[in-house]
Each structure stands twice: as structure tokens, then as C-alpha cells.
mmCIF file of the N, C-alpha and C atoms, coordinates in Angstrom:
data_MODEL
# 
_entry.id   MODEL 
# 
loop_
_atom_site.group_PDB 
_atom_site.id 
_atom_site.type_symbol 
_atom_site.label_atom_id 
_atom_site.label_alt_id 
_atom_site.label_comp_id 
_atom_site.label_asym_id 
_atom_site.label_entity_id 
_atom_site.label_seq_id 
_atom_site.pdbx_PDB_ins_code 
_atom_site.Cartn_x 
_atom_site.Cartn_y 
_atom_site.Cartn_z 
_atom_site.occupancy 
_atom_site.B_iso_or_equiv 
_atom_site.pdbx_formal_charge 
_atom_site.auth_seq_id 
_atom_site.auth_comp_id 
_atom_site.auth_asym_id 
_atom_site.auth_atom_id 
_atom_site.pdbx_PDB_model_num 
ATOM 1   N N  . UNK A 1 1  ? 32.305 165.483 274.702 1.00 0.00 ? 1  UNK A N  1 
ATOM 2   C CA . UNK A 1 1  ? 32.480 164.739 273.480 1.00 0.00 ? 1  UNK A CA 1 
ATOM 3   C C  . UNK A 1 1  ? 31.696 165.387 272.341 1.00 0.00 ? 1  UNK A C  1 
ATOM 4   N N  . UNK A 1 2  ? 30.524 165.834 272.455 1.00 0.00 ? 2  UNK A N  1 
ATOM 5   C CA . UNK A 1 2  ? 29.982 166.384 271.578 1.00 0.00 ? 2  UNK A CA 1 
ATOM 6   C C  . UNK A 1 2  ? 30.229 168.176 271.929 1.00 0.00 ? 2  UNK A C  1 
ATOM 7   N N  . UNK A 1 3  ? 31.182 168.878 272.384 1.00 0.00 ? 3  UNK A N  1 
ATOM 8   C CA . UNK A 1 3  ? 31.531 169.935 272.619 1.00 0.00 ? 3  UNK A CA 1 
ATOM 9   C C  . UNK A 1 3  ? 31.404 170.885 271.063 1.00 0.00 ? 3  UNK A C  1 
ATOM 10  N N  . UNK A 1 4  ? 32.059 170.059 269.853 1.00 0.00 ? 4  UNK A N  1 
ATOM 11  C CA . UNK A 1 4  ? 32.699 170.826 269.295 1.00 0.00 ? 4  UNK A CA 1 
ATOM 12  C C  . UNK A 1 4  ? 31.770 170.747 267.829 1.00 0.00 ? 4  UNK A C  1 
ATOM 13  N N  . UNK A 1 5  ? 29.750 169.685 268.449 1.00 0.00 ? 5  UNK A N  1 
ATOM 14  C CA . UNK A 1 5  ? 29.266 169.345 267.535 1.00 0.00 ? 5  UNK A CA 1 
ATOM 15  C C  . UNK A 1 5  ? 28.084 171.237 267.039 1.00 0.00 ? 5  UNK A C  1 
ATOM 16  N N  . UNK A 1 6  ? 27.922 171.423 265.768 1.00 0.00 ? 6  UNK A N  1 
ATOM 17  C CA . UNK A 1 6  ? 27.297 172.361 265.515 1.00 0.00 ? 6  UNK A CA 1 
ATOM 18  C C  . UNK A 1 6  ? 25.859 172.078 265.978 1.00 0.00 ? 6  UNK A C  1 
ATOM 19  N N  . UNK A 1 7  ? 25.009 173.603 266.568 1.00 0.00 ? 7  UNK A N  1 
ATOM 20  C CA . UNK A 1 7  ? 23.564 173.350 267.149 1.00 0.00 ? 7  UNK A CA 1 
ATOM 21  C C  . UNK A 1 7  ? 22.573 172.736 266.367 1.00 0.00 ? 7  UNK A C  1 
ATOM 22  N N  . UNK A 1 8  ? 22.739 172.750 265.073 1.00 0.00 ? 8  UNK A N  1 
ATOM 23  C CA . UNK A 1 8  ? 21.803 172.373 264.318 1.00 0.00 ? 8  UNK A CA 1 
ATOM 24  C C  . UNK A 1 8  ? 21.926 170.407 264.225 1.00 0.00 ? 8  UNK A C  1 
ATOM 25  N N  . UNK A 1 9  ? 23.050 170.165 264.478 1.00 0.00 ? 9  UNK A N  1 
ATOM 26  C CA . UNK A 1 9  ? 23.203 168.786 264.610 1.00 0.00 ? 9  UNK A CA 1 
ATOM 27  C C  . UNK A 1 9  ? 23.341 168.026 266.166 1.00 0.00 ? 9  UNK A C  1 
ATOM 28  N N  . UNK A 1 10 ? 23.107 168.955 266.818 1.00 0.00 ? 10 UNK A N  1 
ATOM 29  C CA . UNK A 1 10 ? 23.149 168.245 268.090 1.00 0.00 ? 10 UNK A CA 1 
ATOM 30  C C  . UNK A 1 10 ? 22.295 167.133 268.327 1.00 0.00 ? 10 UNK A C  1 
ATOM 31  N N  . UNK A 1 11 ? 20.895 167.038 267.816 1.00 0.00 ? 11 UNK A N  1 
ATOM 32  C CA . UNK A 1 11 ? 20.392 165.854 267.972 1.00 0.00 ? 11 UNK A CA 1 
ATOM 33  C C  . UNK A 1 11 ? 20.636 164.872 267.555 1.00 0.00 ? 11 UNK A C  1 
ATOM 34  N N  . UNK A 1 12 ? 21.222 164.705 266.202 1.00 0.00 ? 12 UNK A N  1 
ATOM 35  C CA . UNK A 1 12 ? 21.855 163.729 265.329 1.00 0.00 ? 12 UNK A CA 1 
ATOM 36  C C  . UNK A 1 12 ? 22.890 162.906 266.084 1.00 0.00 ? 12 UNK A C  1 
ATOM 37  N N  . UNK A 1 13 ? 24.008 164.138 266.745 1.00 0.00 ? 13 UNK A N  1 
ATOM 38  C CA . UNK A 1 13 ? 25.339 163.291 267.004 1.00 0.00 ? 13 UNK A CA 1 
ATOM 39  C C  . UNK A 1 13 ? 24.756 162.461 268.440 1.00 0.00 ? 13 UNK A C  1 
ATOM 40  N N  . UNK A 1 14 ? 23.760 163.002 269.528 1.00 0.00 ? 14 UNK A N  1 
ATOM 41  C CA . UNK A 1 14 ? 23.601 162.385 270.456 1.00 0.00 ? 14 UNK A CA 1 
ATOM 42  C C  . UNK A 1 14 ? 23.123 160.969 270.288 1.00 0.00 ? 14 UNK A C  1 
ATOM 43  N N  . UNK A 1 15 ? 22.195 161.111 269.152 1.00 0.00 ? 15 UNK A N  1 
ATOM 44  C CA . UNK A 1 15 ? 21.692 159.650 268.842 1.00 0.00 ? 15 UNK A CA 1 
ATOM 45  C C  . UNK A 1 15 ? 22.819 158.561 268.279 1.00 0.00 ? 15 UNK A C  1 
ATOM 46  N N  . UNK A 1 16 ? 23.337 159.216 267.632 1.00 0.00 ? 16 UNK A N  1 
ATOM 47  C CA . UNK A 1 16 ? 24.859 158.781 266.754 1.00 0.00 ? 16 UNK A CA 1 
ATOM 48  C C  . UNK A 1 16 ? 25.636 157.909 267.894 1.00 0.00 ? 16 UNK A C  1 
ATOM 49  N N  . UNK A 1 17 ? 25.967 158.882 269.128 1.00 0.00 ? 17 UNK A N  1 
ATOM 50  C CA . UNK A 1 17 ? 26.865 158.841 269.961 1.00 0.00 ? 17 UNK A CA 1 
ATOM 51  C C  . UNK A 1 17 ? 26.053 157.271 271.115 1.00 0.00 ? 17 UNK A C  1 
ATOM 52  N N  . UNK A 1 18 ? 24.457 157.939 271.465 1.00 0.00 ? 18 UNK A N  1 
ATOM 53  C CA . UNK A 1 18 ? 24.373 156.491 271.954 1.00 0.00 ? 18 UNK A CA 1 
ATOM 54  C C  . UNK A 1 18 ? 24.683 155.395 271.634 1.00 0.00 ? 18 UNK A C  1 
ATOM 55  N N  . UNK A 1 19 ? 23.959 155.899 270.021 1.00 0.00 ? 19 UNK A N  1 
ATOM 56  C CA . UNK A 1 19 ? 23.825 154.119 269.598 1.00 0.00 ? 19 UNK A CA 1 
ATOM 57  C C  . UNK A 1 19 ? 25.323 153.588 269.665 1.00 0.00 ? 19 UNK A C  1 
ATOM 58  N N  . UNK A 1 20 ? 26.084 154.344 269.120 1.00 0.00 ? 20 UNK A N  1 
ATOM 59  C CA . UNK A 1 20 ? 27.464 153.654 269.364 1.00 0.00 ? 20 UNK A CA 1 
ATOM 60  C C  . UNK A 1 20 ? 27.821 152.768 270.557 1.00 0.00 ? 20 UNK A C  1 
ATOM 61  N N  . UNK A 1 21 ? 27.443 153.848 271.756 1.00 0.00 ? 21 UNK A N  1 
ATOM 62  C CA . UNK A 1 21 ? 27.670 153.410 272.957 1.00 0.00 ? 21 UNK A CA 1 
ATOM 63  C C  . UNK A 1 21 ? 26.960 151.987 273.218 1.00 0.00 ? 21 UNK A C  1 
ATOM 64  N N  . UNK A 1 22 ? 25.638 151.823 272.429 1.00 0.00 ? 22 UNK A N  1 
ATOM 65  C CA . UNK A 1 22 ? 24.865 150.538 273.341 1.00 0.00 ? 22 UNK A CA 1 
ATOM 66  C C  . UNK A 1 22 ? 25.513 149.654 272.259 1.00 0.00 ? 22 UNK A C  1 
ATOM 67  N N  . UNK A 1 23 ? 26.323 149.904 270.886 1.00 0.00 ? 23 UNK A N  1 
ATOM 68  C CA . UNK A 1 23 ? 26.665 148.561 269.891 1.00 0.00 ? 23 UNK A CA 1 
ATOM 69  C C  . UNK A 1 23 ? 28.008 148.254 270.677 1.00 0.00 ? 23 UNK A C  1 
ATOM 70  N N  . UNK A 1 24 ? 29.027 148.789 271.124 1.00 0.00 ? 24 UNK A N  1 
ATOM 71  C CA . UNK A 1 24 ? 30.171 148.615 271.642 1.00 0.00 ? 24 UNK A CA 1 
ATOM 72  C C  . UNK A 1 24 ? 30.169 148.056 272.957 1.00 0.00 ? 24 UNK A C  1 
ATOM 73  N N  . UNK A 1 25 ? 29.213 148.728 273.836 1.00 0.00 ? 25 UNK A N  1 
ATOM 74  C CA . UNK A 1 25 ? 28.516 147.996 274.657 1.00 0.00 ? 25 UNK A CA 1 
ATOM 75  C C  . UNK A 1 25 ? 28.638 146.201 274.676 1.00 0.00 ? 25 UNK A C  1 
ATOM 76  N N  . UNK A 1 26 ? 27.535 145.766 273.798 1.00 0.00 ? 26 UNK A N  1 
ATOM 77  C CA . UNK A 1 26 ? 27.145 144.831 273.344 1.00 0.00 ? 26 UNK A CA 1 
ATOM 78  C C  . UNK A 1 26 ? 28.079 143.858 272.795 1.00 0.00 ? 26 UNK A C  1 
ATOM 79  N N  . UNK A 1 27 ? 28.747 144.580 271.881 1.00 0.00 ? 27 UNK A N  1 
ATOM 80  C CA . UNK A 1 27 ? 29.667 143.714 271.682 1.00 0.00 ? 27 UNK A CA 1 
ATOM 81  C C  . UNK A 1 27 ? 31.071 143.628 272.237 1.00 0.00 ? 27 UNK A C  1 
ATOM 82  N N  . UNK A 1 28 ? 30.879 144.698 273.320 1.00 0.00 ? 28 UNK A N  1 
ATOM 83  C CA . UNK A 1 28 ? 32.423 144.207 274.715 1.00 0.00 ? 28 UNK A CA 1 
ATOM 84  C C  . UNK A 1 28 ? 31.521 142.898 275.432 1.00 0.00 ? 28 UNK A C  1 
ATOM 85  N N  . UNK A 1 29 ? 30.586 142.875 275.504 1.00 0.00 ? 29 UNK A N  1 
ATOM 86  C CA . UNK A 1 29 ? 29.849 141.896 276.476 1.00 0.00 ? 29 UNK A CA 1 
ATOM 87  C C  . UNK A 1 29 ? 29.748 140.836 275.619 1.00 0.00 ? 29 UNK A C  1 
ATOM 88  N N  . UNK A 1 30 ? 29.726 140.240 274.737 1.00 0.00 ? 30 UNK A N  1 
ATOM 89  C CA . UNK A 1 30 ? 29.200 138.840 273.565 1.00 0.00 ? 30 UNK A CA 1 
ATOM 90  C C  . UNK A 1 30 ? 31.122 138.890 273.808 1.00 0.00 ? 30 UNK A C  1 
ATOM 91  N N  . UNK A 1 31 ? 31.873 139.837 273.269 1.00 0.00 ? 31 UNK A N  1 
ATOM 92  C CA . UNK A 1 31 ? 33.539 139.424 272.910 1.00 0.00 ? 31 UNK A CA 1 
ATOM 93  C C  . UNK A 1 31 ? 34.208 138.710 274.581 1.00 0.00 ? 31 UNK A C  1 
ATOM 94  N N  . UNK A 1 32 ? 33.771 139.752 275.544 1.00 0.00 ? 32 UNK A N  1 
ATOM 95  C CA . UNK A 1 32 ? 34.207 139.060 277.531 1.00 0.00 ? 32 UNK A CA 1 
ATOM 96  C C  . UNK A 1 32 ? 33.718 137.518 277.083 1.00 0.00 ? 32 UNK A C  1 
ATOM 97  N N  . UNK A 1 33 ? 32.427 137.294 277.025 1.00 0.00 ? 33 UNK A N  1 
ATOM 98  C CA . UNK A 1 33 ? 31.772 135.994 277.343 1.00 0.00 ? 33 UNK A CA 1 
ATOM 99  C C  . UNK A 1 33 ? 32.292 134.634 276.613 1.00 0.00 ? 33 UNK A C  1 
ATOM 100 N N  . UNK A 1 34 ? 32.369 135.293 274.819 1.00 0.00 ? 34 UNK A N  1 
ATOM 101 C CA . UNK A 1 34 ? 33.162 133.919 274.502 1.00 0.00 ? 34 UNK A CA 1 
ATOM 102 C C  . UNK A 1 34 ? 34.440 133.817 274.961 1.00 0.00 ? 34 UNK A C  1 
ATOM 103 N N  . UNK A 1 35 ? 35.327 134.673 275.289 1.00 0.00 ? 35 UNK A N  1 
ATOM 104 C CA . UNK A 1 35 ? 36.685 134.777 275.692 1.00 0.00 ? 35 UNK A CA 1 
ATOM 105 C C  . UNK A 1 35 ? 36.624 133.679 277.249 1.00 0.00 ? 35 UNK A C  1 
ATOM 106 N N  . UNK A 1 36 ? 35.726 134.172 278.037 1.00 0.00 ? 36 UNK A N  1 
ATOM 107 C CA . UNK A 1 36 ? 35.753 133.589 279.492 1.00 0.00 ? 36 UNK A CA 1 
ATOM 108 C C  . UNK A 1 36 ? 35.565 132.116 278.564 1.00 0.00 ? 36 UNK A C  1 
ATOM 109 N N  . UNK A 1 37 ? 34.365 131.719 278.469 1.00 0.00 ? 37 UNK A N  1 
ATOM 110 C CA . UNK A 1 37 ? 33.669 130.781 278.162 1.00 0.00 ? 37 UNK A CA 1 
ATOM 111 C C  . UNK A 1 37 ? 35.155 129.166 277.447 1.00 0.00 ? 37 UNK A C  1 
ATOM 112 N N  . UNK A 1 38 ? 35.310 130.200 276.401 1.00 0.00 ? 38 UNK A N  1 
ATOM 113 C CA . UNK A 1 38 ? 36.244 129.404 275.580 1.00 0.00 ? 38 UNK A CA 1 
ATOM 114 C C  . UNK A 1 38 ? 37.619 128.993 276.642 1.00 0.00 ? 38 UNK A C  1 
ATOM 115 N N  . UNK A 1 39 ? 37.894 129.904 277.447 1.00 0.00 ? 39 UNK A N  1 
ATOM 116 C CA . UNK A 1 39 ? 39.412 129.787 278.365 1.00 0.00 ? 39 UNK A CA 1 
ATOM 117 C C  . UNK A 1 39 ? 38.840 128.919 279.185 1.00 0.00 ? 39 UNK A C  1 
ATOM 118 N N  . UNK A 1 40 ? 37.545 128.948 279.690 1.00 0.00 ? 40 UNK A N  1 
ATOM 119 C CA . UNK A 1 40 ? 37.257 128.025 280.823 1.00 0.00 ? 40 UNK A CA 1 
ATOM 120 C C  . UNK A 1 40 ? 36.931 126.851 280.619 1.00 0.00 ? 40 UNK A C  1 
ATOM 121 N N  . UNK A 1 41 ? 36.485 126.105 279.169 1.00 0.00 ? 41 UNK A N  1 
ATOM 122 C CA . UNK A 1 41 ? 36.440 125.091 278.892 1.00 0.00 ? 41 UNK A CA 1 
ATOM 123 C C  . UNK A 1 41 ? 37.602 124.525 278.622 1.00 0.00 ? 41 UNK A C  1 
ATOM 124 N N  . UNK A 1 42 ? 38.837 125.135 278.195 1.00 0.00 ? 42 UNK A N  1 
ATOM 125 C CA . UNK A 1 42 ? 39.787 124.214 277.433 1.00 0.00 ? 42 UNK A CA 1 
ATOM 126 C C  . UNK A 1 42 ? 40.860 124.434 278.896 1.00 0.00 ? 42 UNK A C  1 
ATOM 127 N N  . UNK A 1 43 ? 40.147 124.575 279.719 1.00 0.00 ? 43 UNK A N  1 
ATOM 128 C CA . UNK A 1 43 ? 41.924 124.565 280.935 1.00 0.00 ? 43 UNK A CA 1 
ATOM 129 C C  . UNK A 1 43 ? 40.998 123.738 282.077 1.00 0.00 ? 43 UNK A C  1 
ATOM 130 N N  . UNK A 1 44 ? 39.694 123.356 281.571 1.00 0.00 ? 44 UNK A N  1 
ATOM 131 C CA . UNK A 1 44 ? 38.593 123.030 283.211 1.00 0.00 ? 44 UNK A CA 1 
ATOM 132 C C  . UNK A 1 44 ? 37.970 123.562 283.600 1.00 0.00 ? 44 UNK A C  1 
ATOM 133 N N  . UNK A 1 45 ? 37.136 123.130 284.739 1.00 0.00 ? 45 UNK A N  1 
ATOM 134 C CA . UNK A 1 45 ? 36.404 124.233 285.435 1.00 0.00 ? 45 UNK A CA 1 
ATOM 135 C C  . UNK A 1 45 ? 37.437 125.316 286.419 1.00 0.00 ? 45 UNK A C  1 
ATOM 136 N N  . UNK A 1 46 ? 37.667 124.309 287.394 1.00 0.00 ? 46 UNK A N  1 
ATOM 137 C CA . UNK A 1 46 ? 38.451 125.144 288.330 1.00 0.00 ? 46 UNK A CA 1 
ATOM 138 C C  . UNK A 1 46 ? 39.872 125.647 287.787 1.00 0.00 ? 46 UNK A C  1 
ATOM 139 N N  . UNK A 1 47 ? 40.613 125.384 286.852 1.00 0.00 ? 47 UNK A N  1 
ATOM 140 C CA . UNK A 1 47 ? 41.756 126.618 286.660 1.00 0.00 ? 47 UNK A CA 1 
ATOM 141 C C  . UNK A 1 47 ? 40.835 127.138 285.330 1.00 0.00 ? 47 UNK A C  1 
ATOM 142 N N  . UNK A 1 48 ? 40.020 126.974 284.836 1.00 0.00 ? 48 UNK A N  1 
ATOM 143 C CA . UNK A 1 48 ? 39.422 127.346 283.675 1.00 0.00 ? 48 UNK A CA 1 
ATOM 144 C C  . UNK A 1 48 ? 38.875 129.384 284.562 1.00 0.00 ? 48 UNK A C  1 
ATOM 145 N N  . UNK A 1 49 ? 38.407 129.024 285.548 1.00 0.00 ? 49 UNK A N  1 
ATOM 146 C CA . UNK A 1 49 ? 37.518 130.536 285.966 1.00 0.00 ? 49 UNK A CA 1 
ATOM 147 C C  . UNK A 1 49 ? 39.112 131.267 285.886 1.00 0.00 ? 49 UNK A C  1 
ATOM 148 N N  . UNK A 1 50 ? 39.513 130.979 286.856 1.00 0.00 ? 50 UNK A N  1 
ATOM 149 C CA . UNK A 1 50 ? 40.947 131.894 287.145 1.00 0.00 ? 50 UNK A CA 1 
ATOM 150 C C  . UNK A 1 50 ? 42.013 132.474 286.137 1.00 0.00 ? 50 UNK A C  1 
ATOM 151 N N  . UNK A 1 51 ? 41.910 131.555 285.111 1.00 0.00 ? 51 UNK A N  1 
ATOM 152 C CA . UNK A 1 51 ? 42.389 131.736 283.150 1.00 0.00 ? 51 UNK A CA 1 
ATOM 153 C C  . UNK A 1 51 ? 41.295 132.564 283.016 1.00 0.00 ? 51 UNK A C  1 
ATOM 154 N N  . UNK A 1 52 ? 40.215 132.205 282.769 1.00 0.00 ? 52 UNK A N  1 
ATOM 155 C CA . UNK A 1 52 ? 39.305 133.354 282.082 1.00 0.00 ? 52 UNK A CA 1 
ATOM 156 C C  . UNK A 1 52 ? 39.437 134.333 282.659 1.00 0.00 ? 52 UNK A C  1 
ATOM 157 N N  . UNK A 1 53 ? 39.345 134.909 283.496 1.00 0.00 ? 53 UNK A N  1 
ATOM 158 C CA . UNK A 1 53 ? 39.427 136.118 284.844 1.00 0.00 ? 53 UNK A CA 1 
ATOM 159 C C  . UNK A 1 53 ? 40.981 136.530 284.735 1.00 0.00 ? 53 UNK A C  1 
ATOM 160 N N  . UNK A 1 54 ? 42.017 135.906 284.246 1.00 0.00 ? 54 UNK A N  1 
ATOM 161 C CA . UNK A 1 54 ? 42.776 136.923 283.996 1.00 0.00 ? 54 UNK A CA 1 
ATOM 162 C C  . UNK A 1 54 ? 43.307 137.120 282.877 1.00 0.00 ? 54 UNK A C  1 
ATOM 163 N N  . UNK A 1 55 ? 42.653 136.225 281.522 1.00 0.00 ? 55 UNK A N  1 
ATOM 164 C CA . UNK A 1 55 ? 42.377 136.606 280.576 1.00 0.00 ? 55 UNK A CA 1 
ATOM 165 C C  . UNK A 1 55 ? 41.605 138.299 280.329 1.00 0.00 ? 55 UNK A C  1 
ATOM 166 N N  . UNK A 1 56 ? 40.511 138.232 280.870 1.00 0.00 ? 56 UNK A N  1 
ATOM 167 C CA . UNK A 1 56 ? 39.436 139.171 280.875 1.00 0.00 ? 56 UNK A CA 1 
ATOM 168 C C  . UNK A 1 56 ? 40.227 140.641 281.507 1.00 0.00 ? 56 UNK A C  1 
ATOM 169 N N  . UNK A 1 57 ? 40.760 140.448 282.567 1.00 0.00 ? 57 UNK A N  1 
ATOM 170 C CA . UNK A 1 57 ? 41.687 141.357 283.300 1.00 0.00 ? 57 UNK A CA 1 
ATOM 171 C C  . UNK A 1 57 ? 42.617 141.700 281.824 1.00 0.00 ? 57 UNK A C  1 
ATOM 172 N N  . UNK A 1 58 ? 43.554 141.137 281.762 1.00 0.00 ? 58 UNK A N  1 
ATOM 173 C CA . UNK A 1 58 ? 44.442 141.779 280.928 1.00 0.00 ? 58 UNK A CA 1 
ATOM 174 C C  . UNK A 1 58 ? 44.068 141.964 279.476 1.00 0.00 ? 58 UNK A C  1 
ATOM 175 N N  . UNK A 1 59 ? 42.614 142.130 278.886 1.00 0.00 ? 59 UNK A N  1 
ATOM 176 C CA . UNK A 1 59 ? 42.525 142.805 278.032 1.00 0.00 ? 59 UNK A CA 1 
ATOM 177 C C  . UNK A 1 59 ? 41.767 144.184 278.370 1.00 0.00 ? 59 UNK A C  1 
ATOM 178 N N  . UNK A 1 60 ? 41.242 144.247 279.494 1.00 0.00 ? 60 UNK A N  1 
ATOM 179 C CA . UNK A 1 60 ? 40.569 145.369 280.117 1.00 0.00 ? 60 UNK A CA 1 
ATOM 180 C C  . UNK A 1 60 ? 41.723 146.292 280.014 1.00 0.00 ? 60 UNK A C  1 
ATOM 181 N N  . UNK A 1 61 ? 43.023 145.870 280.929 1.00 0.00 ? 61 UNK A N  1 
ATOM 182 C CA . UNK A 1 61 ? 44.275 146.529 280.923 1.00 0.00 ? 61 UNK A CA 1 
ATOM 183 C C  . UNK A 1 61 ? 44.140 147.020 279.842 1.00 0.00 ? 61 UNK A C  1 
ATOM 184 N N  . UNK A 1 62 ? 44.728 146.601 278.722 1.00 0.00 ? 62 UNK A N  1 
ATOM 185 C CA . UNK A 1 62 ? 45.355 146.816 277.946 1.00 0.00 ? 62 UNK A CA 1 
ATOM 186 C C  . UNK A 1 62 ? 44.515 147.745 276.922 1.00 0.00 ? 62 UNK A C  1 
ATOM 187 N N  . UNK A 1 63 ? 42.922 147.557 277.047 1.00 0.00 ? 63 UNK A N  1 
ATOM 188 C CA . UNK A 1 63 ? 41.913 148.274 276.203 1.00 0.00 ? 63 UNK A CA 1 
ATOM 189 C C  . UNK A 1 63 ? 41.957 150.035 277.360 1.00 0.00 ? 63 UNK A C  1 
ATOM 190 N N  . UNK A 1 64 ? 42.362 149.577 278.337 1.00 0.00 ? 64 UNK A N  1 
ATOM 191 C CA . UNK A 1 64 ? 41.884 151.103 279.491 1.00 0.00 ? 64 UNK A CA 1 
ATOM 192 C C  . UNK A 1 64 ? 43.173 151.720 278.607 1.00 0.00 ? 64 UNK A C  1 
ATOM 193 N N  . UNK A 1 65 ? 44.637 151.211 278.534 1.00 0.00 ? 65 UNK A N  1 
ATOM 194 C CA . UNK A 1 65 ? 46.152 152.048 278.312 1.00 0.00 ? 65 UNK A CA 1 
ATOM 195 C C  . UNK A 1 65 ? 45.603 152.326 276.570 1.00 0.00 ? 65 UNK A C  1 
ATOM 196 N N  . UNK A 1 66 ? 44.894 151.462 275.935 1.00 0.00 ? 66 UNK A N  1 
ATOM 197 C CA . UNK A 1 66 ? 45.147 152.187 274.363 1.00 0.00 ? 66 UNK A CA 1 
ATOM 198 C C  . UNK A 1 66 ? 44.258 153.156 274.682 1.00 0.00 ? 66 UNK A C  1 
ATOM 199 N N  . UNK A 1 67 ? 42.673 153.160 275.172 1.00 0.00 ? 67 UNK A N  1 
ATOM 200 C CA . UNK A 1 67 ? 41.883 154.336 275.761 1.00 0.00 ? 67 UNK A CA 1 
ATOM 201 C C  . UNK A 1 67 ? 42.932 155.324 275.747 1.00 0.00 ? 67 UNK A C  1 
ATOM 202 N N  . UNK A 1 68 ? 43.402 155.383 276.790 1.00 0.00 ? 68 UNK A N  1 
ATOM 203 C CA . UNK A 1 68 ? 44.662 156.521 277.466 1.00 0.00 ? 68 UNK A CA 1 
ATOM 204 C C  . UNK A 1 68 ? 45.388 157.446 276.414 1.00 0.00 ? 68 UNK A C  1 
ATOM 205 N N  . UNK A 1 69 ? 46.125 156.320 276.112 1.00 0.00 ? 69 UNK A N  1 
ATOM 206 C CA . UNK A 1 69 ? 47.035 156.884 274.453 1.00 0.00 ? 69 UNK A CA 1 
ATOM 207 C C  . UNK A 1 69 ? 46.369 157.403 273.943 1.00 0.00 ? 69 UNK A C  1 
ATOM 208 N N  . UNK A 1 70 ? 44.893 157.430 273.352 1.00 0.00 ? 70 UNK A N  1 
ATOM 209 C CA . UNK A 1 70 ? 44.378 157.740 271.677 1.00 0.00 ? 70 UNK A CA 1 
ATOM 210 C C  . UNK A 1 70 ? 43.672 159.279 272.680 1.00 0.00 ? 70 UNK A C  1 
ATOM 211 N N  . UNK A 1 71 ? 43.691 159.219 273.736 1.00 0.00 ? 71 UNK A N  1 
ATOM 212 C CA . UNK A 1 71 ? 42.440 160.701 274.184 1.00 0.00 ? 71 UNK A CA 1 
ATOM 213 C C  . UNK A 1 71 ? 43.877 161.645 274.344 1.00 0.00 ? 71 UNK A C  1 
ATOM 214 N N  . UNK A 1 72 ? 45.168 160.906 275.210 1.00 0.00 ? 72 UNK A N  1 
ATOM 215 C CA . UNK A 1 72 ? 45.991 161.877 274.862 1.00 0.00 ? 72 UNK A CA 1 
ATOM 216 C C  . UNK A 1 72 ? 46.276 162.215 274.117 1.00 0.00 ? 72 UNK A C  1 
ATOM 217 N N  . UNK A 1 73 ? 46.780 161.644 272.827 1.00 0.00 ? 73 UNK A N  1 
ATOM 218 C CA . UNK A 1 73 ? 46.785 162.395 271.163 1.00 0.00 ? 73 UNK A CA 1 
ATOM 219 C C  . UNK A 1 73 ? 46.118 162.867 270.993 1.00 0.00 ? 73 UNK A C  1 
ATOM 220 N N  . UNK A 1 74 ? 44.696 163.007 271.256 1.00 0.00 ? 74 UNK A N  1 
ATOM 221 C CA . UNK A 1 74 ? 43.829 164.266 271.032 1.00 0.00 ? 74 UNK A CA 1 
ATOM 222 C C  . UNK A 1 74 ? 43.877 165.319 272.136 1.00 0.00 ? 74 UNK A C  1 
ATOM 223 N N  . UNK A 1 75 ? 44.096 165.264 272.709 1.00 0.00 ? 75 UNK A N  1 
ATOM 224 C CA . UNK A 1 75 ? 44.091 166.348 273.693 1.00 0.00 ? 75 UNK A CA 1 
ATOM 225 C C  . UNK A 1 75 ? 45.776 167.234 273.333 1.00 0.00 ? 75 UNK A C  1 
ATOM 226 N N  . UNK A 1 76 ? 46.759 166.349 272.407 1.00 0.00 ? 76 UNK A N  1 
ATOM 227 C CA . UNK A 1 76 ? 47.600 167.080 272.284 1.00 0.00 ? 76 UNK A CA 1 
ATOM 228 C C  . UNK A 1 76 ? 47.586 168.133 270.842 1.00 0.00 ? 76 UNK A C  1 
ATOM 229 N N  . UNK A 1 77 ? 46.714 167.114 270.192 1.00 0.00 ? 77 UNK A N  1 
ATOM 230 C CA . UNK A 1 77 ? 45.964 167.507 268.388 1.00 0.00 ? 77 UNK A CA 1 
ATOM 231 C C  . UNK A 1 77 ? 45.345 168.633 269.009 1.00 0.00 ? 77 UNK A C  1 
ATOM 232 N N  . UNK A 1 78 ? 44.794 169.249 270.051 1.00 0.00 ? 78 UNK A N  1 
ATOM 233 C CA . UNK A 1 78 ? 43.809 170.437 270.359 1.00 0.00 ? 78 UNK A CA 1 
ATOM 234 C C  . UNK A 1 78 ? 44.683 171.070 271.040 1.00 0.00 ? 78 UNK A C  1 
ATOM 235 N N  . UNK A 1 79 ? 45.624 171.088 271.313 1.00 0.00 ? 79 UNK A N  1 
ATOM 236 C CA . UNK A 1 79 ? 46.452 172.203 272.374 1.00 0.00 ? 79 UNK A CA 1 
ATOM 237 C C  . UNK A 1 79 ? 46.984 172.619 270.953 1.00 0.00 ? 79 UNK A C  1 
ATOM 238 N N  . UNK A 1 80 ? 47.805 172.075 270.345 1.00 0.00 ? 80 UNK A N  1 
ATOM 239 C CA . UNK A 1 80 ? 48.221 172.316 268.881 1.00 0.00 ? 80 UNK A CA 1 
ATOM 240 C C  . UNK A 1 80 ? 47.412 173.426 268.014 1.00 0.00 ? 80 UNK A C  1 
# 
């Protein structure tokens, strides 16, 4: 990821690149929790977990396939 960063900035982008990592982080974990939280109160407890859980599932899905898409467009932007 940082392959293509110049030597003189390498320290910059790594810090750049964590912090990103621990804010996205953070806020996949606060965005899962109200999502569970909110599905599991308004359907119950017991069908409330199983809604949240495949709530949670199918945005994972769906966040892993746009993942997918956007690295293949770059990987096709660099063969190019």
C-alpha cells in the first residue's frame, strides 16, 4: 500500500495510513454496535440477536464485494 510512497515521506504516510486504520476501525465497531443494538431492540430479544447477526452479516458481505470492486479497478488503473 505504501509501495509507490516517496523515501522522504515514508514516515508520514505510515502514520497517515495507521491512523486511518484505527479511525475506520473505530468507527466499523460504534456503526456494527448501533446497527445490532437498534435491530435487536425493535424485533426482541430472541429474534432481535438473529436480525442483528444477519443484519451485520450482510453488510460485511456487501462492504468485503465493494472492497473487491474498488482494489480491482486499481489493479486494472496500474496494468494500464
Amino acid at each position: 500500500m505504501l509501495a509507490g510512497t516517496a523515501q522522504h515521506h515514508a514516515g508520514v504516510a505510515a502514520g497517515v495510513l495507521a491512523t486511518v486504520q484505527q479511525v475506520g476501525n473505530s468507527v466499523g465497531v460504534a456503526l456494527v454496535g448501533n446497527l445490532f443494538y437498534a435491530r435487536r431492540e425493535s424485533a426482541g430479544t430472541a429474534h432481535g440477536y438473529g436480525s442483528a447477526f444477519a443484519w451485520c452479516l450482510g453488510c460485511l458481505l456487501g462492504l468485503a464485494l465493494l472492497v473487491t470492486h474498488l482494489c480491482r479497478g486499481r489493479r486494472l488503473a496500474a496494468a494500464l
